[in-house]
C-alpha positions as CSV (number, residue, x, y, z in Angstrom):
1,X,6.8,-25.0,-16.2
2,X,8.9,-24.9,-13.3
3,X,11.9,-22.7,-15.5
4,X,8.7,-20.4,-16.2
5,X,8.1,-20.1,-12.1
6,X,11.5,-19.3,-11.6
7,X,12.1,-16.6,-14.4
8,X,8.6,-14.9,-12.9
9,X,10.0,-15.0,-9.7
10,X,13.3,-12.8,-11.0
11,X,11.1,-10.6,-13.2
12,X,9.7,-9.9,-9.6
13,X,12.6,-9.4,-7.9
14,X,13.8,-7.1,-10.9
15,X,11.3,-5.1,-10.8
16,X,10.9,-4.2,-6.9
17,X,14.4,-3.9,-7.1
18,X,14.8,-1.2,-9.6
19,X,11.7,0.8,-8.4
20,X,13.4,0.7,-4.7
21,X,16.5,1.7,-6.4
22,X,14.4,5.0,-7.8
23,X,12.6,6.4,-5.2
24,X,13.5,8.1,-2.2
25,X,11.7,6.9,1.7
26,X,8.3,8.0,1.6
27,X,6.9,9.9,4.1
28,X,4.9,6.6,5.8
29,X,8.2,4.7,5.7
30,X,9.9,8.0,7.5
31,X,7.4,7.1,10.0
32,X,8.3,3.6,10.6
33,X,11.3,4.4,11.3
34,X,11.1,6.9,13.4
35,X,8.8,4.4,15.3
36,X,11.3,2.1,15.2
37,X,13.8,4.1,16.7
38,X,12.0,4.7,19.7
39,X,11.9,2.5,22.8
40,X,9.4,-0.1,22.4
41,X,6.9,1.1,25.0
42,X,7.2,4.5,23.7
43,X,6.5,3.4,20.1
44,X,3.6,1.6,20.7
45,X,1.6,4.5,22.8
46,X,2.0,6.2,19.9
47,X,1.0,3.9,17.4
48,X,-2.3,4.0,19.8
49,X,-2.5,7.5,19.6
50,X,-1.8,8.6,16.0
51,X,-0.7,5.9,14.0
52,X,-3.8,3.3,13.9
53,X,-2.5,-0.3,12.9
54,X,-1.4,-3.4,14.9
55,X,1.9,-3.6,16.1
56,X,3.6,-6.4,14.3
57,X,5.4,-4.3,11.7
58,X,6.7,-1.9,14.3
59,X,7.6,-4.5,16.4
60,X,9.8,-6.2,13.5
61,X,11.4,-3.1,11.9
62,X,12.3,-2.1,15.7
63,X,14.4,-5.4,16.0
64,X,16.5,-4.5,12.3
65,X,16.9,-0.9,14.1
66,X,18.0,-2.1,16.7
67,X,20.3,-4.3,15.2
68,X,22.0,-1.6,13.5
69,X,20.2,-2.7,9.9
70,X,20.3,0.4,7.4
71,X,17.5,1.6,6.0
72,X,18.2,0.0,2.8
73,X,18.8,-3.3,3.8
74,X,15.1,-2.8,5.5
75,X,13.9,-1.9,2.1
76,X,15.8,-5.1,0.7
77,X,13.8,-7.5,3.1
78,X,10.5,-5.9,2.0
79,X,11.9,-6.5,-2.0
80,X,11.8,-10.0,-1.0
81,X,8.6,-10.0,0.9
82,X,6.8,-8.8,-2.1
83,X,8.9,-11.0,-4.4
84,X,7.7,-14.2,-2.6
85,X,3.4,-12.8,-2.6
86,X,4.5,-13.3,-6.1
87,X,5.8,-16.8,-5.9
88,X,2.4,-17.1,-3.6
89,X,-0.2,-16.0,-6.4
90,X,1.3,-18.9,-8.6
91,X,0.8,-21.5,-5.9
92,X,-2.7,-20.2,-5.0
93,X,-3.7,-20.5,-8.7
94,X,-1.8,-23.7,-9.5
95,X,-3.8,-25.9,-6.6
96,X,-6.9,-24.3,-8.2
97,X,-5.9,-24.3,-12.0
98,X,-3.4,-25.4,-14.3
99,X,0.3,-24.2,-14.3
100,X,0.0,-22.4,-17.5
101,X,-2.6,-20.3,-15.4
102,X,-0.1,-19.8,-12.7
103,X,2.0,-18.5,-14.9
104,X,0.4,-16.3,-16.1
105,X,-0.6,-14.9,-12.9
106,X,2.3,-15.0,-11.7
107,X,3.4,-12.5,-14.8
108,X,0.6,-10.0,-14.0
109,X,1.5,-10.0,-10.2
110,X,5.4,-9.3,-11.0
111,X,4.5,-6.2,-13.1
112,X,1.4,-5.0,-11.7
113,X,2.0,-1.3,-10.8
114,X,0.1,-0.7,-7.5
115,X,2.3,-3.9,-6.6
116,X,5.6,-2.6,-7.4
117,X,4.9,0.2,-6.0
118,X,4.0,-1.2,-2.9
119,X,6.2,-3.7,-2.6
120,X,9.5,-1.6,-1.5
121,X,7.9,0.1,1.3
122,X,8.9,-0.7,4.7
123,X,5.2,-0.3,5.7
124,X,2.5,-3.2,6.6
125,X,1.4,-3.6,2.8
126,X,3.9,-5.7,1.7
127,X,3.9,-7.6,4.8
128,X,0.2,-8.4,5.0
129,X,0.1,-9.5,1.3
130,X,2.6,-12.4,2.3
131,X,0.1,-13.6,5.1
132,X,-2.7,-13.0,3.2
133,X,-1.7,-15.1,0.0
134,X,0.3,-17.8,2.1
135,X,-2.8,-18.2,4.5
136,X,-5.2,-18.4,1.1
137,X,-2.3,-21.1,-0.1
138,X,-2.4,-23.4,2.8
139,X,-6.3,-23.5,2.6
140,X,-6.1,-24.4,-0.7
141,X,-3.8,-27.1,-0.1
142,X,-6.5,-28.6,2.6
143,X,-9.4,-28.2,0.3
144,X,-7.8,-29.5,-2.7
145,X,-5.5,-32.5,-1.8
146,X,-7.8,-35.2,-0.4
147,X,-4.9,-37.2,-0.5
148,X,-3.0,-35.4,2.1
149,X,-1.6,-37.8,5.3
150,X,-3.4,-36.6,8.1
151,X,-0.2,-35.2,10.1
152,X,0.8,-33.6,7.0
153,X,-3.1,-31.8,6.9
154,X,-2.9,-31.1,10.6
155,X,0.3,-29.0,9.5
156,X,-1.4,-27.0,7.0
157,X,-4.5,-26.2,9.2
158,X,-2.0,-24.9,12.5
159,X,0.0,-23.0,9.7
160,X,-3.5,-21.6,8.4
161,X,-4.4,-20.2,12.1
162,X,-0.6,-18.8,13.1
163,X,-1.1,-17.3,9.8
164,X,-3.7,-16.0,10.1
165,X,-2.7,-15.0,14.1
166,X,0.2,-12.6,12.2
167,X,-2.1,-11.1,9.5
168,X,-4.5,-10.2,12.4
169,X,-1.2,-8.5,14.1
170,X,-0.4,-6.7,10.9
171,X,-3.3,-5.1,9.5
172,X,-6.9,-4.5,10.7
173,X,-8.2,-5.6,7.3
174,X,-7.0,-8.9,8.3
175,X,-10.3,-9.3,9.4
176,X,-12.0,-9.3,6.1
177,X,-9.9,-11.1,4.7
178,X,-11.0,-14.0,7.9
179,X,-14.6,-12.8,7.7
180,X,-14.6,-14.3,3.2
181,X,-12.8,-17.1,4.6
182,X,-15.2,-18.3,6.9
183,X,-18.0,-16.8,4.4
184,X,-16.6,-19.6,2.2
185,X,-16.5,-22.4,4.1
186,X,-20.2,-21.8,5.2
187,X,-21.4,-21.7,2.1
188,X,-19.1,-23.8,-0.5
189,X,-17.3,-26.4,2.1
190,X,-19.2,-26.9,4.6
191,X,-17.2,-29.9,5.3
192,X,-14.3,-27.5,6.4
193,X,-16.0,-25.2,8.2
194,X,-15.9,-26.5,12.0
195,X,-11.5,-26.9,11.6
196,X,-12.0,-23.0,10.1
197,X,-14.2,-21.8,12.9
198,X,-12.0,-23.5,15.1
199,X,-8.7,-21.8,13.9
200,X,-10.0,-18.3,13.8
201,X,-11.2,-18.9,18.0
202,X,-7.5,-19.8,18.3
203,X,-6.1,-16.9,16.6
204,X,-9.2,-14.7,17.9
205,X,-7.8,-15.2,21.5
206,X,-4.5,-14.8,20.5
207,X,-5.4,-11.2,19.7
208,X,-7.2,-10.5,22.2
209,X,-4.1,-8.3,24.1
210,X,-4.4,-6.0,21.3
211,X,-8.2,-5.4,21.5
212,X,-8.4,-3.0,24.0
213,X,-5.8,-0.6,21.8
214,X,-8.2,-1.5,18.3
215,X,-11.2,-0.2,20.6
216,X,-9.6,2.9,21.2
217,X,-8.4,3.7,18.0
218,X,-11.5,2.4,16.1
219,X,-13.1,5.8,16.3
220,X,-10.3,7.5,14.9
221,X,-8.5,5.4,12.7
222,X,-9.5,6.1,8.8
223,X,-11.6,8.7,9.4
224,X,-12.2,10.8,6.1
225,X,-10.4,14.2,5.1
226,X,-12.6,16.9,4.8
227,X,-10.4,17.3,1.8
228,X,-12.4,14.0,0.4
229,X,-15.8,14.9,1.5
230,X,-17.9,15.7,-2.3
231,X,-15.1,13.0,-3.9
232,X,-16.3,9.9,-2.5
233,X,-18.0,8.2,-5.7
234,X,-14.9,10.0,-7.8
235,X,-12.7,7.8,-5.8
236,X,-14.2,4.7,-5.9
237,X,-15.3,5.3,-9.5
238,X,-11.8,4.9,-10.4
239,X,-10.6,2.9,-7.4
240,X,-9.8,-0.2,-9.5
241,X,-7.5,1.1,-11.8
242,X,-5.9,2.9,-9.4
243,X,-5.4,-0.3,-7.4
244,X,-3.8,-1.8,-10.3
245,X,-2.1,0.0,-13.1
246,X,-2.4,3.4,-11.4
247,X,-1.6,4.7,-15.1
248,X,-1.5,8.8,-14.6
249,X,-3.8,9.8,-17.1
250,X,-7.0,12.4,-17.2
251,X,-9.9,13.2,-19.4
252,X,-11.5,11.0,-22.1
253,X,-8.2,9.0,-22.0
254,X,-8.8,8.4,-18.3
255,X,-12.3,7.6,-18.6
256,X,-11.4,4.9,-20.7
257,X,-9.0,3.5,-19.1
258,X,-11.3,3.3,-15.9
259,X,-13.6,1.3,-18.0
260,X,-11.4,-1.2,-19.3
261,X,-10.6,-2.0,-15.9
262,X,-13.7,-2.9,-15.2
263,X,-14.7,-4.8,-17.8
264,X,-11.3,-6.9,-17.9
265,X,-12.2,-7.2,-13.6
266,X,-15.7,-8.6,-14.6
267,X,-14.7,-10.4,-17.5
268,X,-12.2,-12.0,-15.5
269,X,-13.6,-13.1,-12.7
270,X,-16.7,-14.6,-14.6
271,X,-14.6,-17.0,-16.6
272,X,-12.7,-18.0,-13.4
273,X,-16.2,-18.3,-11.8
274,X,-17.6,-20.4,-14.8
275,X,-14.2,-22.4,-15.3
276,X,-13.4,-22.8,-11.4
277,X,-17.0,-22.8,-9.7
278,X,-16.2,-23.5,-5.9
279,X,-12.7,-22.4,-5.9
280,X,-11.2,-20.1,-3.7
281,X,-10.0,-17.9,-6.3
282,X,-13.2,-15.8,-6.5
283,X,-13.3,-15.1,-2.8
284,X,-9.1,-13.6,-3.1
285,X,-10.9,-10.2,-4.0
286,X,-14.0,-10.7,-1.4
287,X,-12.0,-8.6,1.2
288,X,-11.8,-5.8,-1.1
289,X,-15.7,-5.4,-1.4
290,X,-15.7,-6.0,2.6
291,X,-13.4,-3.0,2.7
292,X,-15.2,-0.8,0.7
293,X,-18.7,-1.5,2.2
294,X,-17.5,-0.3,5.7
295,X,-15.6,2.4,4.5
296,X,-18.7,4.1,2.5
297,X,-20.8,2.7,6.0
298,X,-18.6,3.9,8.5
299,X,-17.4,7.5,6.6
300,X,-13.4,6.5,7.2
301,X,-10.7,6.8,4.5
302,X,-10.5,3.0,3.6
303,X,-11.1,3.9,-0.6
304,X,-7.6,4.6,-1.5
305,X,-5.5,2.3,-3.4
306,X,-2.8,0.6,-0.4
307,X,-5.5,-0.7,1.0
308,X,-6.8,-3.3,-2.0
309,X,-3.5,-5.0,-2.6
310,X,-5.5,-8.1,-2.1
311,X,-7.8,-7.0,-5.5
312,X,-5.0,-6.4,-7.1
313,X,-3.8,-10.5,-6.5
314,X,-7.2,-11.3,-7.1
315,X,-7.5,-9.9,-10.7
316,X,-4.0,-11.2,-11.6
317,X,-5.0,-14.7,-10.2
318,X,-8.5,-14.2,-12.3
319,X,-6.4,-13.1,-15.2
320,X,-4.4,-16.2,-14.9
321,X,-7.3,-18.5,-14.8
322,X,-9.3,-16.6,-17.3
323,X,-6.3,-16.7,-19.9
324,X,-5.0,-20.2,-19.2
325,X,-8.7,-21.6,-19.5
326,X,-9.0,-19.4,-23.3
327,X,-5.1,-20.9,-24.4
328,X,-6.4,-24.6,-23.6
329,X,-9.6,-24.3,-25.2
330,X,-7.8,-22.9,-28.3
331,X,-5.1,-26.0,-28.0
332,X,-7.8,-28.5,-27.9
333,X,-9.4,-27.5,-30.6
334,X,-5.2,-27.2,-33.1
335,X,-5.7,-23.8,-33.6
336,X,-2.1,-22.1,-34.3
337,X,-3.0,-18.6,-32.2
338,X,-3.7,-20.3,-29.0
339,X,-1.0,-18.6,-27.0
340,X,-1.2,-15.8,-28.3
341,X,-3.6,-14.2,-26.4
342,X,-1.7,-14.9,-23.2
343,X,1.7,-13.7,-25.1
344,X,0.0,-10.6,-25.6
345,X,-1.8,-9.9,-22.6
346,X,1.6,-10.3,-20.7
347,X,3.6,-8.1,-23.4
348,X,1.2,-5.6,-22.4
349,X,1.5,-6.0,-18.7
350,X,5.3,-6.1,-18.6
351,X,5.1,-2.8,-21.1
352,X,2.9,-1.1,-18.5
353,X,5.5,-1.6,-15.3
354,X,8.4,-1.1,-17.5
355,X,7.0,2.5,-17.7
356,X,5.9,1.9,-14.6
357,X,9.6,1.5,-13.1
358,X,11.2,3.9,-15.4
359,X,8.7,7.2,-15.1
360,X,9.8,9.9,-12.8
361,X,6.4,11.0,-12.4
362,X,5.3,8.2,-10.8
363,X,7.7,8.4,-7.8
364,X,7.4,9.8,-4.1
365,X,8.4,12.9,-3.4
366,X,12.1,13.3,-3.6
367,X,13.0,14.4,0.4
368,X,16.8,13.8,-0.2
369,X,17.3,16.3,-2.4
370,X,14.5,18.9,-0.5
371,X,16.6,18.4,2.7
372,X,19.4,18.8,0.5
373,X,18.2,22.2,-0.4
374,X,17.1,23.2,3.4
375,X,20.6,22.5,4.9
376,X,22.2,24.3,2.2
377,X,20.0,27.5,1.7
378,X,18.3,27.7,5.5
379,X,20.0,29.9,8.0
380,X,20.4,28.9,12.0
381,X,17.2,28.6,14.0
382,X,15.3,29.8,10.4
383,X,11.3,28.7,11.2
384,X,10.6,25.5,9.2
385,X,6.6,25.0,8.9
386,X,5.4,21.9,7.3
387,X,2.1,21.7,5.8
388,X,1.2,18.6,6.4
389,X,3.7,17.4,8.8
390,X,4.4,13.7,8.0
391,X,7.7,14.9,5.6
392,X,9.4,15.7,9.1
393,X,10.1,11.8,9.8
394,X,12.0,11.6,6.3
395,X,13.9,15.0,6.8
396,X,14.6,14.3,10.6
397,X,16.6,11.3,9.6
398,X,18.6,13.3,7.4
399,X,19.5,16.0,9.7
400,X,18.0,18.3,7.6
401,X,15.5,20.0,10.4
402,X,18.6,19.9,13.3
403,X,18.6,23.4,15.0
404,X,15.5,24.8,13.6
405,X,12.4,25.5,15.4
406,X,9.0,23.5,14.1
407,X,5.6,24.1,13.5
408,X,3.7,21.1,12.1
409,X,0.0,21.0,10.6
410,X,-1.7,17.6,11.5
411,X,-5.0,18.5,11.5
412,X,-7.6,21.1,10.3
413,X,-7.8,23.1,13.5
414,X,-4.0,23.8,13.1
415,X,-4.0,26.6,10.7
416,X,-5.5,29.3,12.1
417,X,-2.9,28.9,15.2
418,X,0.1,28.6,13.3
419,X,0.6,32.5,12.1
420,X,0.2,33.7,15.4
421,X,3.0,31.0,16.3
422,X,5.5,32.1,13.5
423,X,5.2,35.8,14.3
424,X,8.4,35.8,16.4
425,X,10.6,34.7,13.2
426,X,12.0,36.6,11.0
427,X,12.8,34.5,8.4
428,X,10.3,31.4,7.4
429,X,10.7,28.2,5.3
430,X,7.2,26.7,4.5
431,X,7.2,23.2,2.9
432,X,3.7,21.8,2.0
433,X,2.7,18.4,1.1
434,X,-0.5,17.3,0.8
435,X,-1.6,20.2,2.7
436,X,-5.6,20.3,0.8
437,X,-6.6,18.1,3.7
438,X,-5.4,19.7,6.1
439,X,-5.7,23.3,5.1
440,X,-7.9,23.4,2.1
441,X,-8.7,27.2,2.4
442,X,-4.7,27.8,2.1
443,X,-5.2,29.4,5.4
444,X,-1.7,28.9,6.5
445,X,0.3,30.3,2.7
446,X,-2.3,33.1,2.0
447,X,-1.4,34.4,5.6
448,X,2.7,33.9,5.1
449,X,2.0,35.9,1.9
450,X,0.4,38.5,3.3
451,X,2.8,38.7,6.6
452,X,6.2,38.1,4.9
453,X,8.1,38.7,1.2
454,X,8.5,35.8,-0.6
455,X,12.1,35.4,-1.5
456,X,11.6,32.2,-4.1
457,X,10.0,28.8,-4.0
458,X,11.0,25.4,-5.6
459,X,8.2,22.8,-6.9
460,X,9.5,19.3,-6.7
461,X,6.5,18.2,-9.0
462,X,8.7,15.0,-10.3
463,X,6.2,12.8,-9.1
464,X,3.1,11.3,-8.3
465,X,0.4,13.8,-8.1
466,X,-0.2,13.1,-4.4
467,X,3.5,13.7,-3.7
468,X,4.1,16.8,-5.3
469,X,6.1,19.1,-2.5
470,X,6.1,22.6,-2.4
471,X,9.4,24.9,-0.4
472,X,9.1,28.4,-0.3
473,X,11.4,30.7,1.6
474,X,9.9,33.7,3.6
475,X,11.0,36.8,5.3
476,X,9.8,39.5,6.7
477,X,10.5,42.9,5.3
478,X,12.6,45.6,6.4
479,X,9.2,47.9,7.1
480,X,8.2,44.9,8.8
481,X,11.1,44.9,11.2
482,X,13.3,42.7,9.5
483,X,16.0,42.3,11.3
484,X,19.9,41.5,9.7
């Protein structure tokens, strides 16, 4: 089984390594590294102010910057981050199953989409699935080997609580995923429960210098769009597909496929409940449900697919159980098809990220070639407005906004302000993205229409729905005042 591991592990590797190999930065990792770039005090005020997460992952991609690392290389490290939460999955499940299970698992986390996908950005996902799983691991190993020399369990236990010190560091959720951990040992191992309580104190004070920054940006951080207001049981209808296959289709067709998500989730996780009662492969997912409770309670933007990585694990671990716990029951009993359920299912996995990795449509926007297009076609001091801003950390590292006046939608009380701001310019570049949050009326393009003569537009609609990017060229008329 050990060959198996390794060739899963590759298969991993393969895979983040030809979707990073596709896809231009996204707009979040734009932002990262602009962060980066900064000088560290500077970068964490605003991280306080707009950008609401701990500063661990800033704090680390500042260092490569720093260093002189290329953005690639960056994007190389997080390959390999997301490669070993693979490698993770298979340990968790093999403590707690058999290594035909792990296997398995292992399979479904390497070509999971919402993984993949994931996986290559230099953002805290990938980051806080490696301390999540490895902190999951080494309590497995305490619970499960009774065996262990006691120096050897100490080990685990400090690793378990500077683990989970880092997670804490690196995402809010972090929480949750502490919060089902405890939850566990107070009801299923009680005889673990005082060296649990004991390591979350420790790590509880050691994050207690970032507190007073989480206080602050609690009330902002996550709040809904009023773009998403109406969508909310839309959203998390369909959340678990989209926080696994995130396969692009509509209709009937999507309806289904919603479905049979939902009954391979509970199917899934009842045969690992039945086969593995008092595991801790059940509670992997737990932080997902915390997630979305407080999300629906507290009205934020917490029901979007990044943030249920740790579902995604879950069902491949639960498919890995489930599966492995069907193929032995079939070899006990000399039937011939006993893999063959297990072949299939990971056929059909490794089908679905092979389109996955090979679609153009499920990319990020392409900003390489749209900044291509601005520095070739934009005059000198042309007006650039972006609706919604975030492109402007991708395009500013290009030099594809140097020399040209800004004006940058963030919010919903934006709009209305920016065509009394533009009315100076002459000639007007207008570059939306994911503007129906910000700007749902069209407040800001119905006005540039009606102000200024549209010369042409280009759609860069080669990619995920959420990532299609709009670039139209303005300017204003010669009975307008146009001047040459």
């Amino acid at each position: 089984m050990r060959l198996w591991c390794v060739l899963v592990v590759v298969l991993a590797a393969a895979l983040r390594t030809a979707e990073m190999a596709r896809r231009a930065l996204q707009v979040d990792e734009g932002l990262t590294l602009y962060l980066a770039g900064l000088k560290l005090p500077a970068a964490l005020q605003f991280m306080r102010d707009h950008d609401p997460h701990p500063p661990l992952l800033t704090v680390t991609v500042h260092a490569l910057v720093w260093a002189h690392a290329p953005d690639w290389l960056i994007r190389v490290l997080f390959v390999l981050l997301g490669t070993a939460s693979v490698a993770l999955v298979m340990a968790v499940v093999r403590q707690w199953s058999s290594d035909r299970a792990a296997v398995i698992a292992g399979v479904f986390a390497a070509c999971m989409p919402l993984l993949i996908f994931n996986d290559i950005m230099i953002r805290m996902y990938a980051p806080f699935g490696v301390f999540a799983l490895l902190s999951f691991y080494l309590l497995s190993r305490v619970l499960v080997r009774d065996d262990l020399p006691a120096a050897r369990r100490r080990m685990f236990w400090i690793g378990w609580t500077l683990c989970t010190i880092a997670m804490l560091y690196t995402l809010y959720a972090a929480f949750f995923v502490l919060a089902c951990q405890l939850a566990y040992g107070a009801l299923v191992r009680r005889d673990a429960v005082w060296k649990l309580l004991a390591g979350a104190a420790v790590a509880g004070v050691a994050w207690l210098p970032q507190l007073p920054t989480f206080l602050y940006q609690l009330p902002e951080g996550g709040i809904s769009f009023p773009g998403y207001v109406g969508r909310e049981f839309e959203l998390i209808a369909t959340l678990p597909e989209q926080a696994t296959l995130q396969i692009p289709y509509a209709g009937v067709l999507g309806v289904a496929l919603v479905a049979v998500v939902w009954i391979w989730a509970g199917v899934a996780l009842y045969s690992t409940i039945r086969a593995r009662r008092g595991s801790l492969l059940p509670w992997i997912g737990a932080p997902a449900l915390l997630t979305l409770v407080y999300s629906v309670a507290a009205h934020k933007l917490l029901y979007t697919d990044r943030y249920y990585t740790l579902f995604a694990y879950a069902l491949c671990c639960w498919t890995g159980a489930a599966l492995g716990r069907w193929t032995e029951s079939l070899l006990k009993s000399g039937r011939r098809v006993a893999l063959a359920p297990a072949v299939v299912a990971c056929l059909l996995i490794g089908g679905v990220a092979g389109a996955h990795v090979t679609d153009p449509y499920h990319s990020t926007a392409d900003w390489n070639k749209i900044g291509l297009l601005l520095t070739s076609v934009s005059k000198p001091h042309d007006l650039f407005i972006f609706e919604q801003g975030s492109p402007i950390w991708v395009l500013g590292r290009n030099g594809a906004l140097a020399g040209h006046p800004l004006l940058v939608v963030f919010d919903n009380e934006q709009p209305a302000r920016i065509l009394d701001s533009a009315k100076p310019y002459d000639r007007v570049w207008y570059v939306r993205f994911e503007s129906w949050p910000v700007d749902p009326a069209d407040i800001v393009l119905r006005g540039l229409q009606r102000q200024y003569r549209l010369l042409r537009y280009w759609r860069f609609d080669d990619a995920l729905a959420s990532e299609v990017a709009l670039v139209a060229q303005f300017e204003r008329s010669r009975r307008q005042g146009f001047k040459r």
